[in-house]
N, C-alpha and C positions, 0 to 999 in steps of 0.2 A: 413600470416593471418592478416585480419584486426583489430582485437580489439576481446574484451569478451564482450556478455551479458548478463544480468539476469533477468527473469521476474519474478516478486511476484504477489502475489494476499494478499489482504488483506479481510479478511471473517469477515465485519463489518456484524452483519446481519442489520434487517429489524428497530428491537429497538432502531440503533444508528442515519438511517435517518431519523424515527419518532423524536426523539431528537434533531438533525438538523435545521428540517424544523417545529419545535413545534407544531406537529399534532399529533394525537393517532394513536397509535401505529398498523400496518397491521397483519392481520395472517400472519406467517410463513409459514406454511406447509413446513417444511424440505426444507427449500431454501437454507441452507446454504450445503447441500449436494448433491444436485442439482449442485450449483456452483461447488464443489468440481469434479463431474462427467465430467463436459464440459472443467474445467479448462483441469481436466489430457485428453480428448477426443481432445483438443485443442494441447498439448505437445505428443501423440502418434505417429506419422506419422513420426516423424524426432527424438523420443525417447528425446526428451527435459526435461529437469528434471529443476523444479522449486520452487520457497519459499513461501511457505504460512505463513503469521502471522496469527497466534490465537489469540482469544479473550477466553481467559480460565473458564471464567463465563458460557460460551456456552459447556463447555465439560461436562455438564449435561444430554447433548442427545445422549443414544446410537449410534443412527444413525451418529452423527458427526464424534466420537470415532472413529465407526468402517471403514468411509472416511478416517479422518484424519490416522489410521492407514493401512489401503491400501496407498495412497500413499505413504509414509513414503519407506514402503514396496520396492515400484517401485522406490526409488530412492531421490522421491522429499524431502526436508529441510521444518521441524516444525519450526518457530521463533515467537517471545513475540510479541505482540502488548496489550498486559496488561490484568490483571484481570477481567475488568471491561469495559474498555473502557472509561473512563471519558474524556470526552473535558479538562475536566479544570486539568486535570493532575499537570501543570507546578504551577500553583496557592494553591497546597495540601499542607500540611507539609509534612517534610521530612519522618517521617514515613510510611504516605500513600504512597508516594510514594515509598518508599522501599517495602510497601506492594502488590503495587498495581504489581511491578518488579520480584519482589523474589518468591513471592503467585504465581504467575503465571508462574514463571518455574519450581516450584513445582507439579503445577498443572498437565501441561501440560506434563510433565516428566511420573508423577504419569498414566496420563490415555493411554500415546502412547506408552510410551517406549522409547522416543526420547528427548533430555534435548535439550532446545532451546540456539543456540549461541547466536543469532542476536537480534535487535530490533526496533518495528516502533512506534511511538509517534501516537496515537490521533490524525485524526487532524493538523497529520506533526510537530505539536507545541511541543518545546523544552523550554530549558533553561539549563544554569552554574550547576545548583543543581541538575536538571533531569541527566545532563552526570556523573557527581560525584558520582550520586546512582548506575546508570549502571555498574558505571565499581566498585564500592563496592559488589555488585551484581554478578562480574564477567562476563558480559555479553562482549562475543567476540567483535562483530561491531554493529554499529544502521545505519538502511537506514530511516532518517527521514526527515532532511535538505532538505528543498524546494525553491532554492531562483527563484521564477518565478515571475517576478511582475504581467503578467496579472493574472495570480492564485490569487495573493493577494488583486489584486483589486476589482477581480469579487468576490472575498468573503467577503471583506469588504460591498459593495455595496447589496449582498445579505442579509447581517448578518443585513444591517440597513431596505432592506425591510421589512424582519418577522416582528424587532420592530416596523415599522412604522403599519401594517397589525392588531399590538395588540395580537399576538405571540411572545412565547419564545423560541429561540432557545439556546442551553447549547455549542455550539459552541465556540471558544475561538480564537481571532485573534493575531498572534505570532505578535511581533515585527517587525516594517518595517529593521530593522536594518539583520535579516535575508536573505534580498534580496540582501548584503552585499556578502556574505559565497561562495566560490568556489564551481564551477558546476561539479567539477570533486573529483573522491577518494582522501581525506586527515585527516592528523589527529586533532581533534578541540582542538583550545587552549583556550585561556581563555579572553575574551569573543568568545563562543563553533564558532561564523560567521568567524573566523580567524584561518590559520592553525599552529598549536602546537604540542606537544608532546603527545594529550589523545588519545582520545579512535579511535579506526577506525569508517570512518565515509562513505557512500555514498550516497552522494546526489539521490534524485530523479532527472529523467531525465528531461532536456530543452530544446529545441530546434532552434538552426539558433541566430543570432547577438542580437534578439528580446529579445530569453529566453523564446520562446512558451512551454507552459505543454503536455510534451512527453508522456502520461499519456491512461488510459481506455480509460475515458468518453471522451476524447478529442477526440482521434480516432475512436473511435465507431461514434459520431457525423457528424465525417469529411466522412465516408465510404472508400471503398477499394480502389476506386482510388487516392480520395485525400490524404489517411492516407500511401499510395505508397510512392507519392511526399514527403509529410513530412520528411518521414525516410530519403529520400535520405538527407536532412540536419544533421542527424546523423551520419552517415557514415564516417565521417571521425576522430571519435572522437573513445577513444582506449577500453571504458568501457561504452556502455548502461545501465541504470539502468532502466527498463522499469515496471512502477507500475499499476496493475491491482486493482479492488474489485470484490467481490463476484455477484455485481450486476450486472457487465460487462457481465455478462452471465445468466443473469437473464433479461425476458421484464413482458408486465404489463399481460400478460398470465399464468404466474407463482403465482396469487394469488395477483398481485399487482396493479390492476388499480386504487384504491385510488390514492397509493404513487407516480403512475402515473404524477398525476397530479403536483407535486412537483419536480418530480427527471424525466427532460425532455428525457433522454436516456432509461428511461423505457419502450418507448414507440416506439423505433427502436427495431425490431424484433431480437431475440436473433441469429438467422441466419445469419445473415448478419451482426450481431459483429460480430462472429465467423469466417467470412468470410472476414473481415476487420481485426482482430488480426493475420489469416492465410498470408492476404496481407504482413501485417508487417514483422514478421519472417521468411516470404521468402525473402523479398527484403534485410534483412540482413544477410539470411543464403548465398543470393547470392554473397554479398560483400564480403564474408570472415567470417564472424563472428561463431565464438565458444560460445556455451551457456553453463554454470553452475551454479549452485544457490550460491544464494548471501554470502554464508559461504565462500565458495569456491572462490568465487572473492576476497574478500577481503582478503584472503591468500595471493592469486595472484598480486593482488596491493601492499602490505605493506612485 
C-alpha cells in the first residue's frame, strides 16, 4: 500500500471571508450544510470518512447540529477549529486563548456528542503559546502548519491589496520563519517550525520540490485534468494531508455573487469542483492510498 490520506474540510462560513476580504458580510442561507451535504455526497462512493473542523460559534443553527451530527453518525471526525474563528488568535492573551480552545470543545461536545481530538488554527497561523494551550487543553494533534511559500506570498501580497484598496481585513500573517517547519508528520518543539517532543503535528499538504498548496481552492482552480497531474507529485509521499473548506463546494449560485467577486473560486461551478475533488481521490485511490480521518492518522504516524 502506498501511504494514508486524510481529507478535512474546514466549515469557515460566509462571516469569516466577509472578514477576509473586509467587505459586508453575505446571506448565508444554510451554506454551511449545504457544504456539509456535498462534502459527505463527495466521500460516498468509496465510503470515505473524513474531518471536519468546526467553528462552535456556528453550532447555534439547528440545521448545522443536525449535519454535523449525521455525519458523525456515518463515521466522519468532529475537530476544533475554535470558538470563534479569530484570525488574530496567536496575538490574544492566554486566556482567550484557552477560551477560544477549551469553549469550543465544550461546545462542540455539548451539541454533537462527539468531543473533538484535533485542531486547526485560523488562518493556519500558530505560535509556542498557541501549542502550549493545546496540549493544556488536552487536544490530541493539530493539522495547522503551512509551510508553502507561494501560499505565503500570495497572501502577503493580498493582505497588502485590501490595505492599499482602503479596507480592512482581520487576516493575520504567520511568520516567514514557518515556511522553515517539515512538510511531513512530526512532533513540534520549541520553536513549534522545528521537530521535538510536543504535540502531534500535521502539516497541510504541498506539493513537488516547489512546495505548491495541495489544497481546495488550488485544485478546484486547476480542474480535473490538471488537479490529475498535480497529485501525481504526491504520490510518493507516505501521508497526504489534503485540506478542503466549506466553500469548495459552494459557487456564487448558492446565495453568493457578491462574495464572488472577491473569492475568485466562487465562480467555477460547484460541479466541476466536485468533479476535480472526485479526480483527486481517484488518482490516489489508484496508487494505493488508504483514507482515514485525521485522528486516525496521527495514531498511525506517532
Amino acid at each position: 500500500m502506498a501511504g494514508l490520506c486524510s481529507i478535512s474540510i474546514d466549515l469557515d462560513g460566509m462571516e469569516q471571508y466577509a472578514a477576509l476580504y473586509g467587505v459586508e458580510r453575505p446571506p448565508e442561507a444554510g451554506s454551511l450544510s449545504v457544504a456539509i451535504e456535498r462534502f459527505e455526497e463527495l466521500c460516498r462512493p468509496t465510503s470515505l470518512r473524513g474531518t471536519l473542523f468546526v467553528i462552535a460559534s456556528d453550532l447555534k443553527d439547528p440545521a448545522l447540529c443536525d449535519a454535523l451530527r449525521g455525519a458523525a453518525s456515518r463515521g466522519h471526525e468532529l475537530a476544533n477549529h475554535t470558538r470563534d474563528h479569530c484570525y488574530d488568535l496567536t496575538l490574544r492573551s492566554r486566556a482567550e486563548m484557552t477560551e477560544q480552545v477549551a469553549g469550543a470543545i465544550a461546545l462542540i461536545e455539548q451539541a454533537t456528542g462527539q468531543r473533538p481530538e484535533g485542531f486547526r488554527a485560523p488562518g493556519y497561523t500558530v505560535s509556542d503559546e498557541l501549542f502550549e494551550v493545546l496540549a493544556e487543553c488536552g487536544v490530541s494533534y493539530d493539522s495547522s502548519v503551512f509551510p508553502c511559500p507561494s501560499y505565503y506570498t500570495l497572501k502577503a501580497a493580498k493582505m497588502l491589496a485590501i490595505r492599499v484598496s482602503g479596507r480592512r481585513s482581520r487576516a493575520v500573517l504567520d511568520r516567514p520563519s514557518v515556511l522553515r517547519a517539515p512538510t511531513r508528520p512530526y512532533r513540534v518543539g520549541r520553536p513549534y517550525w522545528v521537530p521535538g517532543g510536543g504535540l502531534r503535528e500535521l502539516p497541510i499538504q504541498v506539493a513537488g520540490p516547489l512546495r505548491m498548496p495541495f489544497i481546495g481552492t488550488t485544485l478546484s482552480v486547476l480542474g480535473p485534468r490538471a488537479a490529475r497531474v498535480m497529485t501525481y507529485t504526491v504520490l510518493g509521499e507516505s501521508f497526504v494531508n489534503l485540506e478542503l473548506h466549506a466553500i469548495d463546494f459552494l459557487d456564487e449560485h448558492d446565495g453568493l455573487t457578491e462574495l464572488a467577486r472577491h473569492q475568485v473560486d466562487l465562480r467555477i461551478p460547484v460541479r466541476r469542483k466536485m468533479d476535480t475533488l472526485s479526480a483527486v481521490i481517484e488518482t490516489l485511490r489508484k496508487a494505493g492510498f488508504a483514507f482515514a480521518p485525521l485522528a486516525e492518522a496521527a495514531t498511525a504516524f506517532f
